[in-house]
N, C-alpha and C positions, 0 to 999 in steps of 0.2 A: 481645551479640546483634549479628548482622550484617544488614540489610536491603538489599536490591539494589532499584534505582529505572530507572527509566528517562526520563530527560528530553531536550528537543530540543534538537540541536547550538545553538541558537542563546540557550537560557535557560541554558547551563549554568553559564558564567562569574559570575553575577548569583548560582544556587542556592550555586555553593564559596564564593563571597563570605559569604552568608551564613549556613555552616554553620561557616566559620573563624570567626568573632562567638561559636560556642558552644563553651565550652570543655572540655567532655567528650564532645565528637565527635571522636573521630579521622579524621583524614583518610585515604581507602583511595587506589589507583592507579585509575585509571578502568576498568572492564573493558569490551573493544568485545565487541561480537552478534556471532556467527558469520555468514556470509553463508549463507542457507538456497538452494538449487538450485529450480529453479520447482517440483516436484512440493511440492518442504516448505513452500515460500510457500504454495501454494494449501492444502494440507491444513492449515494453520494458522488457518485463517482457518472455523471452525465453519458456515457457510452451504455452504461449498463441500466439505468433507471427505468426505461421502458421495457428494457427485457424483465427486467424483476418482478415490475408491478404485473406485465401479463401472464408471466410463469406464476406469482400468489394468485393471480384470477382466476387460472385454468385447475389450481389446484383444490382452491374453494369449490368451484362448482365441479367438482372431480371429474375433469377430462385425461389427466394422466394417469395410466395403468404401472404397475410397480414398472416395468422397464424404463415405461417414457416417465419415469421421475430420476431414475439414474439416469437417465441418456440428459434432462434440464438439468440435473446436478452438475453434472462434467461440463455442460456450456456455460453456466454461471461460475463456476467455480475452478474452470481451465485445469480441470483432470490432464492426465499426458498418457496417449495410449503408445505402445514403441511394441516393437520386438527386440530392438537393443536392451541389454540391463542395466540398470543403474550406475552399476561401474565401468560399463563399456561406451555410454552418454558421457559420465565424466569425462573419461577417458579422452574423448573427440573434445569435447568444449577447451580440456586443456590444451591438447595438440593445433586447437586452433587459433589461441590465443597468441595474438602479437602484441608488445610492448617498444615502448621506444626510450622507459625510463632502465636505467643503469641498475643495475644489480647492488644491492646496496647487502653487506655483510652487518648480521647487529652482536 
């Protein structure tokens, strides 16, 4: 039986370690993900899939005018409209952030 896993660049060294420990696992070559094109990102992702596919329908048969293709851009692709600026957003997310882990000195 073959299983395909997906784990994060960062755990993966610690998971082979621990699968070399078992002795009727063979070890496979690592296989990487294909890189998806944005259309595939987004219709991958179950929340969005239907919006995608009707925003490419509306667009083939040209119902959006240049506005209404910015205005389907910012909803697919979660543009941020603010009057705050960017460092003044920062600013608040920092202010807002609470932590309960120690202060660690490196």
């Amino acid at each position: 039986m073959k299983i395909s896993l997906e784990i994060p660049d960062n755990m993966l060294a610690a998971f082979m370690e621990l699968l070399q420990g078992v002795p009727y696992v063979k070890q496979a070559k690592p296989v990487k993900a294909k890189a998806l094109d944005a259309t595939q990102y987004l219709e991958s992702n179950p929340a969005n899939h239907a919006r995608v596919l009707a925003a490419i329908e509306g667009l083939e048969k040209g119902q959006h005018d240049v506005a209404g293709r910015a205005q389907l851009f910012r909803s697919l692709f979660g543009a941020w409209q603010s009057e705050e600026s960017g460092e003044e957003l920062n600013r608040q997310l920092r202010e807002a952030r609470q932590s309960t882990r120690p202060d660690i000195e490196l």
